[in-house]
C-alpha positions as a Markdown table, in Angstrom:
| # | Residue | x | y | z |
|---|---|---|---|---|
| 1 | Unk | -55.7 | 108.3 | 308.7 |
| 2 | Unk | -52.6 | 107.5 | 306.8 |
| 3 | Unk | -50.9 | 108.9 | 303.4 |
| 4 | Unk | -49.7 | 106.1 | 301.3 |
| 5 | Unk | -47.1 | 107.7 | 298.8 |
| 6 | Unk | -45.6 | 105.4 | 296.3 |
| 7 | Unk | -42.7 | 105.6 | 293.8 |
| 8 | Unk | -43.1 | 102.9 | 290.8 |
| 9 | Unk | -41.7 | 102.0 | 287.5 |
| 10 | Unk | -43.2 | 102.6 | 284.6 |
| 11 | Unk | -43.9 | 99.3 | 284.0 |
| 12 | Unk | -45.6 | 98.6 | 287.1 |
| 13 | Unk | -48.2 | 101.2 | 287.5 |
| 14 | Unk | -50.7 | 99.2 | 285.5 |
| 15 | Unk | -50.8 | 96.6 | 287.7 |
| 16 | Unk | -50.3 | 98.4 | 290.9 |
| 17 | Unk | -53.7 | 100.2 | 289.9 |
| 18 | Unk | -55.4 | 96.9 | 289.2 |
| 19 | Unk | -54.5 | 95.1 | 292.0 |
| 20 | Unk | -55.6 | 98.4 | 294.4 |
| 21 | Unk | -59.3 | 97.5 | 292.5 |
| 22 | Unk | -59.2 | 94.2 | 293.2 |
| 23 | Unk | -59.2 | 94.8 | 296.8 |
| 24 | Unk | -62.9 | 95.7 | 296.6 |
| 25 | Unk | -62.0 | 97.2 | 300.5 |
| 26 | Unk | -65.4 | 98.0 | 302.1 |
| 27 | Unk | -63.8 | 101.3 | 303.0 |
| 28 | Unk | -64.4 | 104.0 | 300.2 |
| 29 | Unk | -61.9 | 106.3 | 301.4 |
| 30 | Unk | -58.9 | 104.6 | 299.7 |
| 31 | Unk | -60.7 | 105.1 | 296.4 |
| 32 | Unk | -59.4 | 109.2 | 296.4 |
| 33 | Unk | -55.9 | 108.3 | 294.5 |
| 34 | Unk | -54.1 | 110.9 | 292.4 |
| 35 | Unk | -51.0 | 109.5 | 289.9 |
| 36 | Unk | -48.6 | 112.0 | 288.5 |
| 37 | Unk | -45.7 | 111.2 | 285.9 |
| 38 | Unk | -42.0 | 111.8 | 287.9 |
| 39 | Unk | -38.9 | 111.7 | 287.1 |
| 40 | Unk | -36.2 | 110.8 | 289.6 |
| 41 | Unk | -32.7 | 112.2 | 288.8 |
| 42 | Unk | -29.4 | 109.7 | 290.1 |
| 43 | Unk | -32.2 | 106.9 | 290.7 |
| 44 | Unk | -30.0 | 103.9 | 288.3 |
| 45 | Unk | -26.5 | 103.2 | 287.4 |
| 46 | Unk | -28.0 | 101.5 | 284.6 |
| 47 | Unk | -28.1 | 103.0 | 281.5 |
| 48 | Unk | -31.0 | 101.1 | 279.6 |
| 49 | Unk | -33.6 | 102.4 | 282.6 |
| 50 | Unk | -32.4 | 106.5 | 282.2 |
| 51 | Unk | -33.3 | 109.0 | 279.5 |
| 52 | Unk | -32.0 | 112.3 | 279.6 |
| 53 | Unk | -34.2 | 115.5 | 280.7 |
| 54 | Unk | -33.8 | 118.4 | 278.9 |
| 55 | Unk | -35.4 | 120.5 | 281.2 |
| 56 | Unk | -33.7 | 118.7 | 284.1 |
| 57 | Unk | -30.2 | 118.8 | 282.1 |
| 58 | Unk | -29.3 | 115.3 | 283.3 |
| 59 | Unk | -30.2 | 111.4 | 283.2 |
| 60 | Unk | -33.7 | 110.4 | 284.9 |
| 61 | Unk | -35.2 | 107.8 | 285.2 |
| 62 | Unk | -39.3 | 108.0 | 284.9 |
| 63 | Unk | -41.4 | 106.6 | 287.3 |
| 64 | Unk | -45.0 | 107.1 | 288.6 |
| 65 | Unk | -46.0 | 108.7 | 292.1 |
| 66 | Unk | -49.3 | 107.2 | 293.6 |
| 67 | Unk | -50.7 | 108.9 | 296.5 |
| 68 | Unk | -53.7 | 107.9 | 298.5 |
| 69 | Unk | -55.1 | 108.7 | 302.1 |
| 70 | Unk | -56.7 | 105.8 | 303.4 |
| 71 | Unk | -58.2 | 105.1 | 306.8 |
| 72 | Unk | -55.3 | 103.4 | 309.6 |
| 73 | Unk | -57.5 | 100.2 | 309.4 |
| 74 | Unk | -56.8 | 99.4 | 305.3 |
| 75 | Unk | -53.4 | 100.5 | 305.0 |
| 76 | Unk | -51.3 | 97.5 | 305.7 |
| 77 | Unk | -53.4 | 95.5 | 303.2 |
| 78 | Unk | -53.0 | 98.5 | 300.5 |
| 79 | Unk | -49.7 | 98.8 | 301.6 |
| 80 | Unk | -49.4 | 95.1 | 300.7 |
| 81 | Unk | -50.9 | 95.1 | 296.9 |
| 82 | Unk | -48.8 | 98.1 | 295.9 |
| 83 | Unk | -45.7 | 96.5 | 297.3 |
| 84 | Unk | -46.4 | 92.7 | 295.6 |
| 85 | Unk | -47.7 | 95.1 | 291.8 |
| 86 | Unk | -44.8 | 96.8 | 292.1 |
| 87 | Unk | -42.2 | 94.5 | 292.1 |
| 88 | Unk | -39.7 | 94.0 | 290.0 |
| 89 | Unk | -36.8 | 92.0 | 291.6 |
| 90 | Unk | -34.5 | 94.6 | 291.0 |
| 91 | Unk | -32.7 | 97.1 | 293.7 |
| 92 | Unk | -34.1 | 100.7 | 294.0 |
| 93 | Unk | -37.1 | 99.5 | 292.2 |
| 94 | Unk | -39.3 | 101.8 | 294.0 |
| 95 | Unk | -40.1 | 103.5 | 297.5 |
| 96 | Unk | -43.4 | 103.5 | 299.4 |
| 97 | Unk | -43.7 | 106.4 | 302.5 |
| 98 | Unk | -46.2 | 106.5 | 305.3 |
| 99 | Unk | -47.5 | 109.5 | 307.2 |
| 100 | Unk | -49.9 | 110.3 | 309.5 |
| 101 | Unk | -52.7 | 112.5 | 308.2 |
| 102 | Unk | -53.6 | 114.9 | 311.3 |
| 103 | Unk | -56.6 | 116.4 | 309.6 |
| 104 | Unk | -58.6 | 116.0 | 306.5 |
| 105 | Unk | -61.1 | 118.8 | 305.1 |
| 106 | Unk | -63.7 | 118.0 | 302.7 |
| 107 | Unk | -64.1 | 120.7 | 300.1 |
| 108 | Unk | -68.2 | 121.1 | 298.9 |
């Protein structure tokens, strides 16, 4: 199994989440997605994509963090769709990490 982490923009997580549905993968697993609000701290020289954190005390820029565990058999072609919704031409526009997932437990 694999754990597909992902970094977006803002602006991207919309379509990133429509185009994981549109996969229609036979392979439930990949459904169990979690998406929590982030903000990344020294992640753009440009000033139009920062806000400033109070509770950080510095410039941020806010992005979204998608995780999903999917089986090793799906994860290039989710891999794939998050990579082509996610775009946005521009450098440091995102990150997507991959780790092995040794063990899963489900919880009844």
């Amino acid at each position: 199994m694999k754990e597909i982490k992902a970094f977006i923009r803002q602006h991207r997580i919309a379509n990133v989440l429509q185009a994981l549905r549109d996969l229609k993968l036979a392979d439930i697993s990949y459904h169990n997605i979690t998406v929590s609000q982030v903000q990344r701290p020294l992640a753009s020289e440009d000033p139009a994509q920062q806000h400033y954190s109070l509770d950080l005390a510095e410039a941020v820029v806010s992005e979204y963090q998608l995780d999903l565990v999917c089986t090793d058999e799906v994860a290039d072609e989710l891999i794939g769709a998050i990579t082509t919704a996610a775009h946005t031409g521009l450098p440091d526009a995102g990150w997507i990490f991959v780790s092995e997932v040794t063990k899963a437990i489900e919880i009844r």
